[in-house]
RODO-2510 file (C-alpha; in nm, 4 decimals, decimal comma):
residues 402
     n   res          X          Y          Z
     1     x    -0,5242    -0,8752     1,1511
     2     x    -0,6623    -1,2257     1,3146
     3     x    -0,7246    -1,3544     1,5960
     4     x    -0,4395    -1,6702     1,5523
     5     x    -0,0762    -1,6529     1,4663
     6     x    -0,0519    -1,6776     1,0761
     7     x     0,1106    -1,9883     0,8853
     8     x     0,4385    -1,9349     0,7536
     9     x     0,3505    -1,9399     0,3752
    10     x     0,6209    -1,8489     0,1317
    11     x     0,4448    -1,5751    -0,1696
    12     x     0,6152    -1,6466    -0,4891
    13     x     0,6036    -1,4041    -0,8078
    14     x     0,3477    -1,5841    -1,0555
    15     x     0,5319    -1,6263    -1,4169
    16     x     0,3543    -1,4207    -1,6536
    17     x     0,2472    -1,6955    -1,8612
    18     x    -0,0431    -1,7051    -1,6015
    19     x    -0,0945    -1,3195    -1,6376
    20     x    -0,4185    -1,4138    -1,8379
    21     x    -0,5916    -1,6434    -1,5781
    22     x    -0,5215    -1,3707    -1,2967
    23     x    -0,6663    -1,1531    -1,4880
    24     x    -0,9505    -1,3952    -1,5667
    25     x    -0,9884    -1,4423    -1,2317
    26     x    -0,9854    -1,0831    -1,1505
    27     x    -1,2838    -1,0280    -1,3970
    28     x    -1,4736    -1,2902    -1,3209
    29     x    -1,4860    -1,4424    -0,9637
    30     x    -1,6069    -1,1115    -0,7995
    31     x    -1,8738    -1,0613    -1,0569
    32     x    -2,0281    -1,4246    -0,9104
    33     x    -1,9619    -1,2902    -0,5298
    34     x    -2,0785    -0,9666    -0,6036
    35     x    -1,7809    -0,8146    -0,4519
    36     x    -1,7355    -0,4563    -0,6047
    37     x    -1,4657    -0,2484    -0,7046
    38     x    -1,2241    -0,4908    -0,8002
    39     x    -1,0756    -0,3971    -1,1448
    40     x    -0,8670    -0,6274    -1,3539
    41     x    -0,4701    -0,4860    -1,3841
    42     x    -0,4089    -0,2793    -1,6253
    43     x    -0,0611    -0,1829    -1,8621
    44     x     0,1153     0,1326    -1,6713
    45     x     0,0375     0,4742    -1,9009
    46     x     0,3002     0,5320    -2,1759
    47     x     0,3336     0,8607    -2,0308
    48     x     0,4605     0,7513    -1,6834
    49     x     0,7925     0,5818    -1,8534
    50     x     1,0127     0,9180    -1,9143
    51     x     0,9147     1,0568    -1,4862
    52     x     1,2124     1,1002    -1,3072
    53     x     1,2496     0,8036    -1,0334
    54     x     1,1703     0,9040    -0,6698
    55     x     1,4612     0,8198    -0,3775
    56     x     1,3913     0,7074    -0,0432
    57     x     1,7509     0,7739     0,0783
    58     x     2,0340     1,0619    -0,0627
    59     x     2,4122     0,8996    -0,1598
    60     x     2,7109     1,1280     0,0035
    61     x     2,6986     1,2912    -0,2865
    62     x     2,3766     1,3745    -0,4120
    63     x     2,1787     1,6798    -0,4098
    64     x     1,7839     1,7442    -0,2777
    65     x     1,5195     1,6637    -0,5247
    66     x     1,4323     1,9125    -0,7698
    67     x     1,1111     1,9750    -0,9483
    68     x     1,0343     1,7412    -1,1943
    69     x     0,9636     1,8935    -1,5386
    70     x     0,7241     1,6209    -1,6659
    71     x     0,3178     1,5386    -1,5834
    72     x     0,1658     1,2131    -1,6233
    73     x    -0,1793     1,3116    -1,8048
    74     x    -0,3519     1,0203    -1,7740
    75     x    -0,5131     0,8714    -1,4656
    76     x    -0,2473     0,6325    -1,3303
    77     x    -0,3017     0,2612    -1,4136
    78     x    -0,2875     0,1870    -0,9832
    79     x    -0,6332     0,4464    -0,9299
    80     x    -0,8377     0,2277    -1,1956
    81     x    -0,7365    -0,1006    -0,9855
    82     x    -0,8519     0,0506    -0,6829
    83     x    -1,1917     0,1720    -0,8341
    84     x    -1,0223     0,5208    -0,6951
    85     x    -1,3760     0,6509    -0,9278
    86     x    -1,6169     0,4885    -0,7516
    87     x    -1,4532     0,5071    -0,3788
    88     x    -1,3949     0,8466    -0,3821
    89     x    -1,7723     0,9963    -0,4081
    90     x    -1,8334     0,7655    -0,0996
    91     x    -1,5686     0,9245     0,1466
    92     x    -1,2728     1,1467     0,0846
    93     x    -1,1431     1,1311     0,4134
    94     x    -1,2829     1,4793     0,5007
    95     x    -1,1911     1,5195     0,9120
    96     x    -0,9424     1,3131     0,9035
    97     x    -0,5280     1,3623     0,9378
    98     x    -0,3070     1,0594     0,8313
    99     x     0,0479     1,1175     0,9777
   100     x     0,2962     1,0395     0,7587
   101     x     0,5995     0,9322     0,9162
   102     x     0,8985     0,9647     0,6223
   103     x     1,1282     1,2381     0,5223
   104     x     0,8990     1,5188     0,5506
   105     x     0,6237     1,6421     0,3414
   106     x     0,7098     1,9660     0,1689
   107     x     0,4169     2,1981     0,2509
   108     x     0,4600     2,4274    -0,0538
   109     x     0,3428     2,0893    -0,2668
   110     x     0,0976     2,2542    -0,4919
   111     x    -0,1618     1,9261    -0,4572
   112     x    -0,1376     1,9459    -0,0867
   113     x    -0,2000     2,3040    -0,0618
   114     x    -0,3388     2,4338     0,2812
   115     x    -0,3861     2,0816     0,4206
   116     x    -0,0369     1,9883     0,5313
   117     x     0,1022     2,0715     0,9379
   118     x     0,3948     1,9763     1,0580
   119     x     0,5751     1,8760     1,3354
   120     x     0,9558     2,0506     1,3878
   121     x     1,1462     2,0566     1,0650
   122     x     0,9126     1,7934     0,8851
   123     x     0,7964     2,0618     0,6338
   124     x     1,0656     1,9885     0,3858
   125     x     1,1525     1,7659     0,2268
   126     x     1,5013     1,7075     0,0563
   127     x     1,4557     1,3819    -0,0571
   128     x     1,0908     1,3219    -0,2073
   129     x     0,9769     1,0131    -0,0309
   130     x     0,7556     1,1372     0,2479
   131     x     0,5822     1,4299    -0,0376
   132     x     0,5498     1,1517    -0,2826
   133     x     0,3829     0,9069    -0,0076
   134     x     0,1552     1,1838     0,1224
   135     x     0,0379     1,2046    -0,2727
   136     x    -0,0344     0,8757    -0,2696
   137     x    -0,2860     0,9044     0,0606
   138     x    -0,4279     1,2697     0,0033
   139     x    -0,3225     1,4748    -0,3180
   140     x    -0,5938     1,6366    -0,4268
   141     x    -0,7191     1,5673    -0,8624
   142     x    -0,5582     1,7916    -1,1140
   143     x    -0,7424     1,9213    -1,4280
   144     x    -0,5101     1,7003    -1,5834
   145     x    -0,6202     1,3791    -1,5274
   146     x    -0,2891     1,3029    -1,3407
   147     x    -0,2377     1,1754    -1,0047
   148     x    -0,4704     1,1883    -0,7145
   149     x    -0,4763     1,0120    -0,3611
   150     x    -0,7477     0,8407    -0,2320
   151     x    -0,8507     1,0513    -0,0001
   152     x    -0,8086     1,4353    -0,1185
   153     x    -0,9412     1,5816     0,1874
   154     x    -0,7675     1,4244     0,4137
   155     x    -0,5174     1,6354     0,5960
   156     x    -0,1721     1,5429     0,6360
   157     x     0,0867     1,5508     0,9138
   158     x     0,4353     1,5393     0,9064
   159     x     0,6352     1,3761     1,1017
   160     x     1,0418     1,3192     1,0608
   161     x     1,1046     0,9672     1,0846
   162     x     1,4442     0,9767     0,8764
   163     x     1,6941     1,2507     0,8921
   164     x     1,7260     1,5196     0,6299
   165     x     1,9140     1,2563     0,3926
   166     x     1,6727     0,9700     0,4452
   167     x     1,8623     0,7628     0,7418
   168     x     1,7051     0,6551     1,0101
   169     x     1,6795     0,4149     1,2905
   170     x     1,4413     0,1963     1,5388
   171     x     1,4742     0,4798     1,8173
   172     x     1,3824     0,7642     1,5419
   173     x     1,1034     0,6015     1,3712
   174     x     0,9351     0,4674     1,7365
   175     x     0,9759     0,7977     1,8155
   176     x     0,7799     0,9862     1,5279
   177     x     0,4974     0,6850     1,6051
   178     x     0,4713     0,8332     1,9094
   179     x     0,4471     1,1794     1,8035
   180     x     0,2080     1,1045     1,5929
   181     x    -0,0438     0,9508     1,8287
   182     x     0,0079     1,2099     2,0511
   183     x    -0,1207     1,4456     1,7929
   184     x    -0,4163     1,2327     1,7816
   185     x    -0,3778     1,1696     1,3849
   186     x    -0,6535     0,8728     1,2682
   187     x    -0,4010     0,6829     1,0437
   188     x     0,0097     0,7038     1,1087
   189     x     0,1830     0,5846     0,7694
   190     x     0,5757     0,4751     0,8453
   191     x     0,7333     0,4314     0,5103
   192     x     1,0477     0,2111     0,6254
   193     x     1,0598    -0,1338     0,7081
   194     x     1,4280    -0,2222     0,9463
   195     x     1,5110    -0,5635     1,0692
   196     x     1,5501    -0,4829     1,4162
   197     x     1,4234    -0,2472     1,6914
   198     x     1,1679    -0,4918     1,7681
   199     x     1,0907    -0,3669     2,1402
   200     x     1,1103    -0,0569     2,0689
   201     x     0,8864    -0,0614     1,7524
   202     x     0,5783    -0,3303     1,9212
   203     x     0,5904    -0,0924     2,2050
   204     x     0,5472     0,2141     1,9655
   205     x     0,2839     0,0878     1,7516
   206     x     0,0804    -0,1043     2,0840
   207     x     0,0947     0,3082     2,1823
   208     x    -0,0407     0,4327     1,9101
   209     x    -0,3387     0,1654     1,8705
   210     x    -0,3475     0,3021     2,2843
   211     x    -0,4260     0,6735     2,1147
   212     x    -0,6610     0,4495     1,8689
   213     x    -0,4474     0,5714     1,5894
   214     x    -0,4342     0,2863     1,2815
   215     x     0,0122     0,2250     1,1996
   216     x     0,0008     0,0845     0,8556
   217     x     0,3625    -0,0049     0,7355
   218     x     0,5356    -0,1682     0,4401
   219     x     0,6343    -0,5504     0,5237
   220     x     0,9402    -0,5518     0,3924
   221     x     1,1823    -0,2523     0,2223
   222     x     1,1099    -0,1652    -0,1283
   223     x     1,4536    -0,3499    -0,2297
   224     x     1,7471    -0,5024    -0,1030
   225     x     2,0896    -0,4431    -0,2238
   226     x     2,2184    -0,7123    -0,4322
   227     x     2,3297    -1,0741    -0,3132
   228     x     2,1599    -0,9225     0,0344
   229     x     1,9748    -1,2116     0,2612
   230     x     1,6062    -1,0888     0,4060
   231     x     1,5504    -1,0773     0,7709
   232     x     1,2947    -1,2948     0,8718
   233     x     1,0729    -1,0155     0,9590
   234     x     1,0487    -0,6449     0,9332
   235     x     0,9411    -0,3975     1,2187
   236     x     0,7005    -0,1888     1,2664
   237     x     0,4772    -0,3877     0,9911
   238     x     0,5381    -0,7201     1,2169
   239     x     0,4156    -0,5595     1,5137
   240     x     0,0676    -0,7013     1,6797
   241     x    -0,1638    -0,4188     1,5916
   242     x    -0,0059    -0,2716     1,2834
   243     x    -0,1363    -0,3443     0,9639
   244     x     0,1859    -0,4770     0,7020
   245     x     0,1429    -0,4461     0,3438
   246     x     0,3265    -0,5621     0,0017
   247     x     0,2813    -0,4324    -0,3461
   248     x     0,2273    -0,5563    -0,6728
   249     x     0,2847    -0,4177    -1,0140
   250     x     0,0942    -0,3583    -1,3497
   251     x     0,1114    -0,7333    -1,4431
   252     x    -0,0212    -0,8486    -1,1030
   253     x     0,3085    -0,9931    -0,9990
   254     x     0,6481    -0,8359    -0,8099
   255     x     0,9962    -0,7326    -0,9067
   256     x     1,2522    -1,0363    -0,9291
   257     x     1,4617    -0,8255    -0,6459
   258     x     1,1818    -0,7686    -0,4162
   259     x     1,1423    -0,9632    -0,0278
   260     x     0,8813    -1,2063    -0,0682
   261     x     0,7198    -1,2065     0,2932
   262     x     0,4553    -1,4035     0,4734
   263     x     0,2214    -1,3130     0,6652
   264     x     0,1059    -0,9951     0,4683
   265     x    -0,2433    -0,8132     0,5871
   266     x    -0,2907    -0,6497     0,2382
   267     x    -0,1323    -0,6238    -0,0982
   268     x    -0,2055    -0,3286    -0,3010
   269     x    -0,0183    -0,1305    -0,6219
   270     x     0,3290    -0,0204    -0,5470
   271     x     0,5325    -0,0692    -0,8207
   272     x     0,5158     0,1772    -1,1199
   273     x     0,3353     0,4048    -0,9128
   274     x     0,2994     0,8287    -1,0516
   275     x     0,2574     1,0613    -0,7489
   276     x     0,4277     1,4441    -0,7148
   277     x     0,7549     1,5814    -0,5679
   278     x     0,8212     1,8466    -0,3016
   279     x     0,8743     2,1045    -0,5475
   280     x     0,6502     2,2222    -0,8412
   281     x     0,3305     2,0420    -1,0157
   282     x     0,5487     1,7887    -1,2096
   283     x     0,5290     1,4203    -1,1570
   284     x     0,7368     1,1423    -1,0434
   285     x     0,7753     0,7401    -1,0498
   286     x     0,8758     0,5048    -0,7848
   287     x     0,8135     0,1179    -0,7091
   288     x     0,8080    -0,0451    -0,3497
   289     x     0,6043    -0,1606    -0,0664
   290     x     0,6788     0,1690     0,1164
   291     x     0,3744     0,2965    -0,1715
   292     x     0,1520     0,0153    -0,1731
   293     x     0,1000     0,0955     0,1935
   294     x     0,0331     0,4684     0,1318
   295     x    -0,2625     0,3458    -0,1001
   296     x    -0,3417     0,1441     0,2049
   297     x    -0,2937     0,4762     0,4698
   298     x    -0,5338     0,6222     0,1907
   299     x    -0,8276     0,3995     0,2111
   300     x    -0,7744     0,3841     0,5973
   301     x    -0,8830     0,7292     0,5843
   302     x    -1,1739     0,6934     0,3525
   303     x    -1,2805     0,3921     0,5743
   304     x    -1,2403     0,6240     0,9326
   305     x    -1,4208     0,9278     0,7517
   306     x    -1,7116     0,7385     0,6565
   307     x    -1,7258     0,5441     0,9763
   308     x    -1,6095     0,7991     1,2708
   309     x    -1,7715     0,5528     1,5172
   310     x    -1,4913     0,2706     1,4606
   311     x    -1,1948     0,1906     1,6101
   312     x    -0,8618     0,1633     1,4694
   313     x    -0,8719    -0,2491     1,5405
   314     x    -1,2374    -0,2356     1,3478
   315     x    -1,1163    -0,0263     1,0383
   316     x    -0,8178    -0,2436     0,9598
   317     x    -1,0572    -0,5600     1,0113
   318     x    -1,2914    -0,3985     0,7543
   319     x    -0,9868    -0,2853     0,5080
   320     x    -0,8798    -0,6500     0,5664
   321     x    -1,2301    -0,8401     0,5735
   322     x    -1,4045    -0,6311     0,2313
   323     x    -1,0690    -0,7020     0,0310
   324     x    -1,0204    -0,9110    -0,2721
   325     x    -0,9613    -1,2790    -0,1648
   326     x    -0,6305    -1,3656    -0,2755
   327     x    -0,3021    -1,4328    -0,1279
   328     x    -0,2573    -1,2229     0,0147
   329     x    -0,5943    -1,0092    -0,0145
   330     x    -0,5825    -0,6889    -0,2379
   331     x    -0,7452    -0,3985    -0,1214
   332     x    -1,0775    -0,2790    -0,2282
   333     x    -1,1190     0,0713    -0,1046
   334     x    -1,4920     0,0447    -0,2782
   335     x    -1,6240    -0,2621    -0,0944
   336     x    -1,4626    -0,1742     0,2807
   337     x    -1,6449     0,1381     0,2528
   338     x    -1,9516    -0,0626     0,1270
   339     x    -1,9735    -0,3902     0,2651
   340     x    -2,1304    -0,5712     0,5664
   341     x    -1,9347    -0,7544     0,7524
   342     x    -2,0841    -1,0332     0,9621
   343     x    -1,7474    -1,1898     1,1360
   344     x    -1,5902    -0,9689     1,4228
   345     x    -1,2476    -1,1064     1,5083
   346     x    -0,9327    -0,9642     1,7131
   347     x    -0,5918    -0,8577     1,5578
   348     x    -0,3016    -1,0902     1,5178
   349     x    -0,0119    -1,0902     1,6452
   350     x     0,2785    -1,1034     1,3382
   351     x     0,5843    -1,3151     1,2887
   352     x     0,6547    -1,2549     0,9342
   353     x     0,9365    -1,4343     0,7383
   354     x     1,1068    -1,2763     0,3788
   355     x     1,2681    -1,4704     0,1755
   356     x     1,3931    -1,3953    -0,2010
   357     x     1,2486    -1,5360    -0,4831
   358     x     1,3981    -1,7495    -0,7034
   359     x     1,5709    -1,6185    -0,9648
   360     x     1,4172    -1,5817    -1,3039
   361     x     1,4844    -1,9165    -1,5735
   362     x     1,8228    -1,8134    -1,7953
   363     x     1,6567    -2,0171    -2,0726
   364     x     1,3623    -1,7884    -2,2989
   365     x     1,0090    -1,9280    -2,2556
   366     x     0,9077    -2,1410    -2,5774
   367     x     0,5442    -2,0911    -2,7150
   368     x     0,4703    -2,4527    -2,6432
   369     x     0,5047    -2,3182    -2,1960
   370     x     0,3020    -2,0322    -2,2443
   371     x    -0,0089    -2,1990    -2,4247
   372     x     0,0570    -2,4464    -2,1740
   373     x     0,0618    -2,1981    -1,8815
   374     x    -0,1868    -1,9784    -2,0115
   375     x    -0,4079    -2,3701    -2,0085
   376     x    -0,3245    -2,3881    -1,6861
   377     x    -0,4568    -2,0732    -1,6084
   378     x    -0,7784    -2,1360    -1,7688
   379     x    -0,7769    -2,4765    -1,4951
   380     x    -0,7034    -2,2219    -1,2212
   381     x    -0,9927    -1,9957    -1,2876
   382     x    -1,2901    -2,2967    -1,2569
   383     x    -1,1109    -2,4287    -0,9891
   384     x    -1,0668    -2,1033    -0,7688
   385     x    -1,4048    -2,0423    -0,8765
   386     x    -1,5243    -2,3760    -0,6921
   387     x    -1,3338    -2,2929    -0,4042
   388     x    -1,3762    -1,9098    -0,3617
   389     x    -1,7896    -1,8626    -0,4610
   390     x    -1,8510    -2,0683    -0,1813
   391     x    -1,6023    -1,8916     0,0235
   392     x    -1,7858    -1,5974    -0,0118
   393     x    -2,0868    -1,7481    -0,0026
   394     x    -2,0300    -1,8324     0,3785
   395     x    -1,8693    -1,5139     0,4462
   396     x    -2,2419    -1,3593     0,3917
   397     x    -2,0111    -1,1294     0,1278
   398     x    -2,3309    -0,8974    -0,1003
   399     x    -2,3206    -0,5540    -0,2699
   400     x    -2,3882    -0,2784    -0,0278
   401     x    -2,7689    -0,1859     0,0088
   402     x    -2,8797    -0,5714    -0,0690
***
């Protein structure tokens, strides 16, 4: 969130032939800013590949969601990214309530036990996507070693911004924003991204920064059905005042069907992401920008529980300001609960643009383009280091405590 209207920049899925300088870069370039709890990406768990797939919307003909019989039992590859390990001793997001605006949040969820209210018939959850999210931002660890949200003591409110089946609209969703706030939540998750309703949306969002409640909102939807143009923007996440958010996957990069979109506050892991269901202890899988802002919703709440005195403007400034520079940042729960910040600028207002990317090259990749690309990447690293360390440098960016 800034200060100026934001350049129009196209984001375009890196080929993996540069997987190894990102990851170079990942390694190395905070190491020489002394930026913190930035963790190079890591292969999804074997384990994760057999979890049924989580829906965000019910066909005619399908039935609720039913408990998943499977467990990841490994830490999912997305907490080890985040530095979920080191974050978490710092805040939990004890005293605070993230609303989650989705399809409900099933109550009975075993890893949300005792911590989840509800407003109307928000309390169930037929189709996953709102329990899933709320796992994401506040599930609480399992002896297991499977999956845990950022902040476990965060409570959780649940607010119907679909209907049963997962439909919704502008009026419905501005609605549940408003609910929310009302409530006096600290962080209001939407999970949907729609191409229109912008009045109704900027207004619902500018009320709930009113109520000094934080929106945070995927950019653009998780997918698009095939042969299916992007809008040029997607509301509430293009709303001044809301912070928008894409994902990223395992390898750093993005599905070949996802929006690209400009503009973007924050990246963070979204696609082969392990959370629970709204029945049992089992696990399930999903990809989308819908999670990537969840982990976002999550680290608000660290960020609001460690620093009650903030406003919702100054949290999203620090998730925004302490993350990973890229392009778009990535967040760093770690360093925007740790760093000092020495710049204090206003929000932006957003005009974000999607566009598809291209499609992927029909012909195989020879071994003479990747040596080539991973050379290139090798070019990239001293360069971005030239450009970035003194980036930093300026930004007065240190480890906490120096």
């Amino acid at each position: 969130m800034r200060a100026m209207p934001r350049a129009r920049v196209r984001l375009r899925r890196h080929p993996r032939a540069s997987a190894v300088a990102a990851t170079l870069l990942m390694t190395v370039i905070p190491a020489a800013l002394g930026v913190v709890g930035v963790v190079p990406a890591a292969p999804a768990s074997a384990d994760s590949v057999g979890l049924p797939v989580v829906r965000s919307v019910l066909a005619e003909d399908d039935t609720c969601a039913v408990a998943s019989g499977k467990k990841a039992q490994a830490e999912p590859w997305t907490m080890g990214v985040l530095g979920a390990s080191r974050a978490r001793p710092l805040s939990q997001g004890a005293g605070t309530t993230v609303a989650v605006v989705d399809t409900g949040v099933a109550t009975a969820a075993p890893a949300l036990s005792g911590r989840v209210s509800a407003l109307g018939a928000a309390g169930e959850d037929c189709v996953g996507h709102g329990t899933f999210a709320a796992g994401l931002i506040a599930a609480k660890p399992g002896g297991d070693g499977g999956p845990a949200g950022l902040a476990p003591k965060a409570r959780i409110l649940a607010v119907r911004g679909t209907d049963e089946r997962g439909v919704t609209t502008a009026a419905r969703v501005a609605e549940a924003i408003r609910q929310a706030a009302d409530e006096g939540v600290s962080v209001i998750y939407v999970a949907v991204a729609l191409d229109g309703g912008k009045a109704q949306l900027t207004d619902a969002v500018a009320y709930a920064s009113g109520k000094d409640a934080l929106v945070v909102a995927p950019a653009a939807p998780d997918a698009l059905p095939r042969n299916t143009e992007p809008a040029p923007w997607y509301w509430p996440a293009a709303a001044p005042g809301a912070l928008s958010v894409t994902d990223y996957g395992p390898d750093g990069g993005r599905p070949t069907n996802a929006p690209v979109v400009s503009g973007v506050d924050l990246a963070a892991p979204g696609d082969v992401v392990v959370s629970i269901g709204p029945k049992g202890s089992g696990h399930f899988i999903g990809s989308g920008a819908s999670f990537a802002a969840a982990h976002v919703a999550g680290a608000a709440a660290q960020v609001r529980a460690r620093y009650p005195e903030l406003k919702a403007a100054q949290v999203s400034r620090r998730l925004t300001g302490a993350a990973y520079p890229a392009t778009p940042p990535r967040l760093d729960p770690y360093a925007a609960l740790t760093a000092v910040l020495t710049e204090a600028k206003g929000a932006a207002p957003k005009q974000q643009r999607a566009v598809l990317p291209p499609p992927p090259p029909t012909q195989p990749r020879t071994r003479a383009l990747v040596i080539a690309g991973v050379g290139g990447g090798l070019v990239l690293l001293v360069a971005a280091g030239a450009v970035i360390i003194p980036r930093g440098r300026a930004r007065n960016w240190r480890p906490a405590g120096s």
